[in-house]
N, C-alpha and C positions, 0 to 999 in steps of 0.2 A: 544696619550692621548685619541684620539675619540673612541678608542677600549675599552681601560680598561674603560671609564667614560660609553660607553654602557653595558659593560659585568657587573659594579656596577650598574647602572639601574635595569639591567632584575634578577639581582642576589638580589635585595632589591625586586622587586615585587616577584619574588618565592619564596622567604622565606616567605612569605602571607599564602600559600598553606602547605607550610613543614615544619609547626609549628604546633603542636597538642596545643599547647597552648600558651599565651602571660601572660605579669605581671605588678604588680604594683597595690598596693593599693588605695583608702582605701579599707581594705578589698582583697588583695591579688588573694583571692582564688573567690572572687565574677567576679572579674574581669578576673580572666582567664575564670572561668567557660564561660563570655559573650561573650569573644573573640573566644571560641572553640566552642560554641555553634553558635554565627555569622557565622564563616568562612568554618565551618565543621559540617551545624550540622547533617549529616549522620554519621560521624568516619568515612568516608570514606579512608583521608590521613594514617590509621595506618596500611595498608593491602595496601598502592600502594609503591610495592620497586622498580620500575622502570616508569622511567617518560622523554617524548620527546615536549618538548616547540618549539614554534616555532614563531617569531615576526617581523613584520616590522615595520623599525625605518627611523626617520630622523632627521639629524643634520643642527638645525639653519635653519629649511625650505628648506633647500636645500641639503643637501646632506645623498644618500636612502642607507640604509643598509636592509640586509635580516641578521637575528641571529637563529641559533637553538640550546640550550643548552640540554644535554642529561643526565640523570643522576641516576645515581647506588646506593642506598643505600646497606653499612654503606658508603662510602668513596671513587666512584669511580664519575668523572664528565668530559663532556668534550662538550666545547663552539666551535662554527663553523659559523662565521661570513663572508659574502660575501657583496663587494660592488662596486662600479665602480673603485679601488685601487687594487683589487682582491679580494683574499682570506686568510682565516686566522683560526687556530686551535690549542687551546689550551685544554688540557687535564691531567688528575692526574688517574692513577691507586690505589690509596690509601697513596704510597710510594712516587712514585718519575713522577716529572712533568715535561711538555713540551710544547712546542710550534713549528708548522711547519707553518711561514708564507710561501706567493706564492711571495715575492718580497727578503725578506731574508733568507729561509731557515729553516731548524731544527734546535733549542736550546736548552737546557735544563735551566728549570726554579732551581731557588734555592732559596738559602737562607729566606730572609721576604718575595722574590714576592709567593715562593711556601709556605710559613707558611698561606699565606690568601688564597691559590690555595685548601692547604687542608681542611681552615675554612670554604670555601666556597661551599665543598664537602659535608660535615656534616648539616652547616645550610641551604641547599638548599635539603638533602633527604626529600623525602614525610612524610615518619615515623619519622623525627628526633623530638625530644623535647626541651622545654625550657632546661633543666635539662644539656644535652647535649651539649648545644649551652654556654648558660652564668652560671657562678657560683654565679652571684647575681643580681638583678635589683635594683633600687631605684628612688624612685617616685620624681619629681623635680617641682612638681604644675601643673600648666594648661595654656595653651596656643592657642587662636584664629590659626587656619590654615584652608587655603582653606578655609573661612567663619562657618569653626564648631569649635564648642567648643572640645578642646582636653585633653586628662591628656597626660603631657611630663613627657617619662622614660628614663632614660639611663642603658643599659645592658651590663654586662663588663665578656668579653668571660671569658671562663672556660679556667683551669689550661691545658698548652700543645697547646693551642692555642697564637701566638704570633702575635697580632692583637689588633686595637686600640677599645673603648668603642662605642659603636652605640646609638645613640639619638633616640627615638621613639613616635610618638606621634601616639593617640590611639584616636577615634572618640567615646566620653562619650554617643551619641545618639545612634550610629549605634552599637557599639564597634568592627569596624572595624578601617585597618591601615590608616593612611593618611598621614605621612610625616616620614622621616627618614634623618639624618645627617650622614653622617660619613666619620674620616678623613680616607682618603687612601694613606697615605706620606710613607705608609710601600711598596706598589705596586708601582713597576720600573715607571718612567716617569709619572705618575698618578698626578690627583689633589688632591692641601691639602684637602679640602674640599668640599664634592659631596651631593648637596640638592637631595631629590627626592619627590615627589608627586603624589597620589595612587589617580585615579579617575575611573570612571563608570565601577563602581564594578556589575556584573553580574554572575547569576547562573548557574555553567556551571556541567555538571553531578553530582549534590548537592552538590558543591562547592563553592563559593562566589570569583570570581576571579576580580582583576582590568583590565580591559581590555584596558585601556588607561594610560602609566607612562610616565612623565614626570621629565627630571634628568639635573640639571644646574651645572655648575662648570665655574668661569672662565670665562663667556662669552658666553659659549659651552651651548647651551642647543636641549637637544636630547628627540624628543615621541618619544615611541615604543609601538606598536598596538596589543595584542595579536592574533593571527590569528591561530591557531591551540594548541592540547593539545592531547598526546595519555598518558592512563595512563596503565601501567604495559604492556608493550611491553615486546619482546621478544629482551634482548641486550647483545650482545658476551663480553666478559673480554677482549678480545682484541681491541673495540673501543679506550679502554682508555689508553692501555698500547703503549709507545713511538716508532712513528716508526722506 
């Protein structure tokens, strides 16, 4: 569960970056414009189709992970997690997913775990869009988080995606992200329900990145540090595909 609750952390703070836009009235289109122009305001995300994250985390203050998620726009991603347990790597070619843990072996992902393996593929590209991601949002009022004032959205994927609705709250001062809900009972072993929290957001090559996420579930609660960023690398088709 400490894996997938970290791989939903760092996968709710990149979707920060590989969103050209965010939603929810009043005003729709006012509000995305604030969010694209907050987080992006070079356009930089629509020209990067390859991106290499890299973060360290820890669980409950005590226990240290190193995470590097990689990732191929339209559809290819692949996480690589290290920590005193060993190693671990999960990956989707667009099609079909996998996993090579260092204490279990090679498996092949399916059913719901690889239906959110490939959501997470699309809402994590640099260039992807709202459009792409959810087929509709709807505004649920406002809510105090992390001491700011928020508008709460809820965004409910798009057709072909088989994955539950994500709760979103958007900082009405900054109009940047600050907190995200979402159940993950579709992911093997996973918690029903994974809070996360977006703090000391920084400009990183005209980017607005959170450099510090915080993700509870359960009892479980994990930072994760951003510590590196290359964007539009040079990545073979074959990271992703199953060894």
């Amino acid at each position: 569960m400490k894996r997938l609750l970290l791989l939903t952390a760092i996968a709710a703070a990149l979707w920060v970056t590989g969103c050209q836009t965010i939603f929810g009235p009043p005003s729709a289109e006012t509000i995305l414009e604030k969010m694209e122009k907050a987080t992006d305001p070079g356009h930089k995300m629509a020209s990067v189709k390859t991106s290499v994250f890299a973060y360290n985390s820890v669980a409950n203050s005590k226990e240290k992970s190193e995470l590097v998620v990689i990732i191929k726009s339209p559809s290819k991603i692949r996480f690589e997690l290290k920590n005193a347990e060993g190693s671990d790597v999960i990956g989707c070619d667009g099609k079909i997913g996998w996993e090579n843990d260092s204490r279990s072996g090679l498996r092949a992902v399916t059913g719901k775990e690889l239906e959110e393996l490939k959501f997470q593929a699309v809402y994590l590209a640099p260039d992807s869009r709202i459009k792409d991601i959810f087929a509709r949002t709807v505004l649920n009022g406002s809510e105090v988080v992390d001491g700011e004032d928020c508008w709460k959205l809820t965004g409910y994927p798009a057709a072909g995606f088989n994955v539950q609705p994500v709760i979103i709250f958007i900082s009405k001062e900054r109009s940047l992200l600050v907190k995200t809900i979402e159940q993950q009972n579709n992911i093997q072993d996973s918690a029903d329900t994974v809070v996360t929290l977006f703090r000391n957001y920084k400009l990183l090559d005209g980017v607005m990145m959170p450099y510090t996420v915080v993700t509870e579930s359960g009892g479980l609660v994990i930072t994760s540090e951003l510590t590196s960023v290359k964007w539009n690398p040079e990545l073979s088709d074959s990271l992703f595909v199953k060894p």
